[in-house]
C-alpha positions as CSV (number, residue, x, y, z in Angstrom):
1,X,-18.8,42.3,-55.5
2,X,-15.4,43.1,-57.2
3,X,-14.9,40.4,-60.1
4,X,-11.6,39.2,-61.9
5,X,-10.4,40.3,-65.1
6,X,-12.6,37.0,-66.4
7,X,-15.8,37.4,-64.7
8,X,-15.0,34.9,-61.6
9,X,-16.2,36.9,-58.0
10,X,-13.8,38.3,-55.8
11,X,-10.8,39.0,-57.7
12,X,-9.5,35.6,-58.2
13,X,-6.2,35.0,-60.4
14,X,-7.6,34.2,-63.7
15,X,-7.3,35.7,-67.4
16,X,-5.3,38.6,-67.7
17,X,-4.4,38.4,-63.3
18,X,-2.7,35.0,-63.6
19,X,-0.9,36.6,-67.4
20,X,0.5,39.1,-65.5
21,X,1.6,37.5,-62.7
22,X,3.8,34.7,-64.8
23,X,5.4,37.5,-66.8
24,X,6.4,38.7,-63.6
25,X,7.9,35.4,-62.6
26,X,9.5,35.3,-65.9
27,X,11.3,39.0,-65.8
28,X,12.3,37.7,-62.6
29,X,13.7,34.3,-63.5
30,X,15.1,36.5,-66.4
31,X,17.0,39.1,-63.6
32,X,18.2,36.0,-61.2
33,X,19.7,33.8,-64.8
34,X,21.7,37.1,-64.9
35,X,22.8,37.2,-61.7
36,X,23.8,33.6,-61.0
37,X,25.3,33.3,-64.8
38,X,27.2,36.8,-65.2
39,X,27.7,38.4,-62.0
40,X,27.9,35.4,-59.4
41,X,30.8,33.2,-59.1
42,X,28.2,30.4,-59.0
43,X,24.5,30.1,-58.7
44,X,21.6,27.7,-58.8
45,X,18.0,26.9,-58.1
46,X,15.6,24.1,-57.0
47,X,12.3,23.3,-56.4
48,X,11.2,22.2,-53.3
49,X,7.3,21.8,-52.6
50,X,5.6,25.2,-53.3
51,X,9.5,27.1,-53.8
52,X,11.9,27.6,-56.4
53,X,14.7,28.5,-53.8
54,X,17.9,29.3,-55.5
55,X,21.3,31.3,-54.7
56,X,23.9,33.2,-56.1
57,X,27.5,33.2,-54.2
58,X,29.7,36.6,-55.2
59,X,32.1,38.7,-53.4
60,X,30.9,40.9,-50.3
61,X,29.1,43.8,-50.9
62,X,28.9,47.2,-49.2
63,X,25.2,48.4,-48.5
64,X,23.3,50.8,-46.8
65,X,22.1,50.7,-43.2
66,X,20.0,52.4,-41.2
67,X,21.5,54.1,-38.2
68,X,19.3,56.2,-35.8
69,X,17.1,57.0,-38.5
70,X,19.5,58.0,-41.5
71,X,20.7,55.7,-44.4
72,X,24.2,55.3,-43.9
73,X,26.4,53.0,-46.4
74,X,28.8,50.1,-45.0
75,X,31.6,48.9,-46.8
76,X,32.3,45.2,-45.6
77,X,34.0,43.8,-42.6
78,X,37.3,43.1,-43.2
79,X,36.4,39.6,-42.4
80,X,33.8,39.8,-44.7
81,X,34.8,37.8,-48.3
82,X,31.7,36.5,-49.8
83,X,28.1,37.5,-50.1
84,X,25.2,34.5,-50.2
85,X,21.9,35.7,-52.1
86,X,19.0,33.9,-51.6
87,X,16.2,34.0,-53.7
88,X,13.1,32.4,-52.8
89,X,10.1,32.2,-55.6
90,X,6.5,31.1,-56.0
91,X,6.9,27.4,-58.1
92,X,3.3,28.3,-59.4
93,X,4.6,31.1,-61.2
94,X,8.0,32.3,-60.5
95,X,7.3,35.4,-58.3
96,X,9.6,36.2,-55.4
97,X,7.9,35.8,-52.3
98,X,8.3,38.7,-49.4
99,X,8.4,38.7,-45.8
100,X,9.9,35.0,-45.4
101,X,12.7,34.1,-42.5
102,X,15.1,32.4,-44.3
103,X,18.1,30.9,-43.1
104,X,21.4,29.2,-44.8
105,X,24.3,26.6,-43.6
106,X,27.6,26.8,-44.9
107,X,29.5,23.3,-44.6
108,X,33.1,22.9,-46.0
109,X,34.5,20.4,-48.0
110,X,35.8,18.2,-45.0
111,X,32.0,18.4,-43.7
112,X,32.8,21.2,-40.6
113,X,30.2,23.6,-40.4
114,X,31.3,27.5,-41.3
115,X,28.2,28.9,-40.2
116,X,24.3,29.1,-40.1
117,X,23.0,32.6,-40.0
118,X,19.6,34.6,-40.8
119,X,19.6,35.9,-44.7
120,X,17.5,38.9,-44.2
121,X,15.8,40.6,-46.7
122,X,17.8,42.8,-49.0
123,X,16.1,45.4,-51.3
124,X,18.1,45.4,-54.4
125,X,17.7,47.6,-57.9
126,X,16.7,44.7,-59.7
127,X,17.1,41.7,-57.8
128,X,15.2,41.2,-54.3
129,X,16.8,38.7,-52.1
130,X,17.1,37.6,-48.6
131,X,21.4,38.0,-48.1
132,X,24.1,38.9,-46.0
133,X,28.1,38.9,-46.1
134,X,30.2,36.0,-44.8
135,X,33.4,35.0,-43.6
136,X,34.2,31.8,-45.5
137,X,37.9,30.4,-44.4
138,X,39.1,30.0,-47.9
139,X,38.3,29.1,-51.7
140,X,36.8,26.0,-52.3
141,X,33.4,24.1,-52.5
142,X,31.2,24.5,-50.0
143,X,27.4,22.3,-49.5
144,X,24.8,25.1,-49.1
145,X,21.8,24.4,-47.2
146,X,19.1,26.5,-47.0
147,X,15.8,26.9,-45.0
148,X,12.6,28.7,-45.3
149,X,10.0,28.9,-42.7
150,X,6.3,28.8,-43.5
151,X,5.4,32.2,-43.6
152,X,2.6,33.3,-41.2
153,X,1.6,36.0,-43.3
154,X,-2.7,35.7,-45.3
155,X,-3.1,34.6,-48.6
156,X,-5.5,36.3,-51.1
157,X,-7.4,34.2,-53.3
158,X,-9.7,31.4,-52.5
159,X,-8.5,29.1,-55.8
160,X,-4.5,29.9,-55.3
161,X,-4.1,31.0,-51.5
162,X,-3.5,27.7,-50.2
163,X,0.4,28.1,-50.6
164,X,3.5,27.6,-48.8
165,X,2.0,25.8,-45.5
166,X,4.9,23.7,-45.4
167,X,8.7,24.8,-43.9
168,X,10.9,23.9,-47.0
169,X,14.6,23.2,-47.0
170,X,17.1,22.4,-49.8
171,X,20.7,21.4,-50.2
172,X,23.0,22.5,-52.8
173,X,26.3,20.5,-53.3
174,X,29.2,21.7,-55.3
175,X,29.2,25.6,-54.5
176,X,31.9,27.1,-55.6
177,X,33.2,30.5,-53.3
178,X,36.0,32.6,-54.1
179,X,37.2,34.5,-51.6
180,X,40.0,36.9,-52.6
């Protein structure tokens, strides 16, 4: 039987595993701080059971897409004025989590509902998030609300697998967007 880096059966997070995986949560929380502080217009992050969900607000991006097989890169809509990055991490130890459906709510100041829409996943170069391009009417603040669906997918580990059985949601208040 395999064994851990500290002797335990099965290949359980222990020792060295559970080292490696914080410091990964940590270079993480290091790359989203950036984000949200430096390149966002705003940003934040709470925890909500087994989650550290957080977001970063900037201007809308171009990306690539695929189109009948081939890579092909999108500039934005012209409707298109902000781009909502969500990041979704482990609260155990800071890891983002893959493979999740996500889903945010825009609400404007007078309480009217902009939008709710699917954040899918977006590779990035140093930031994975789940994230899409908006049409927000106008600079202001806007009440975020974001959901994340149990995931359906196993969990390794008989000590640590018993994660993220619970759909988690989270408001943030206060979220500033620029749009021009």
């Amino acid at each position: 039987m395999r064994q851990s880096d500290d002797g335990r059966p099965g290949g359980e997070p222990g020792g060295d595993t559970l080292r490696m995986a914080r410091e990964q949560g940590q270079a993480l929380e290091h790359a989203l701080r950036y984000m949200t502080e430096r390149e966002a217009d705003d940003g934040g992050e709470k925890r909500v059971g087994d989650f550290l969900i957080g977001y970063a607000v900037a201007a809308a991006e171009g990306m690539y897409e695929l189109r009948d097989g081939r890579l092909e890169w999108e500039e934005p809509d012209e409707e298109e004025n902000a781009h909502l990055a969500v990041s979704v991490r482990d609260a155990a130890d800071g890891r983002f989590i893959p493979a999740l459906s996500v889903h945010a709510t825009l609400i404007d100041a007078q309480g009217t509902e902009v939008g709710t829409s699917r954040q899918p996943y977006l590779w990035h170069p140093w930031l994975h998030h789940y994230g899409r391009n908006w049409c927000v009417p106008g600079d202001g603040e806007y009440t975020l609300r974001v959901r994340v669906e149990a995931p359906n997918f196993p969990r390794h580990d008989r000590t640590n697998g018993r994660r993220f059985q619970e759909d988690a949601e989270v408001e943030f208040t206060g979220v500033r967007i620029r749009t021009g």
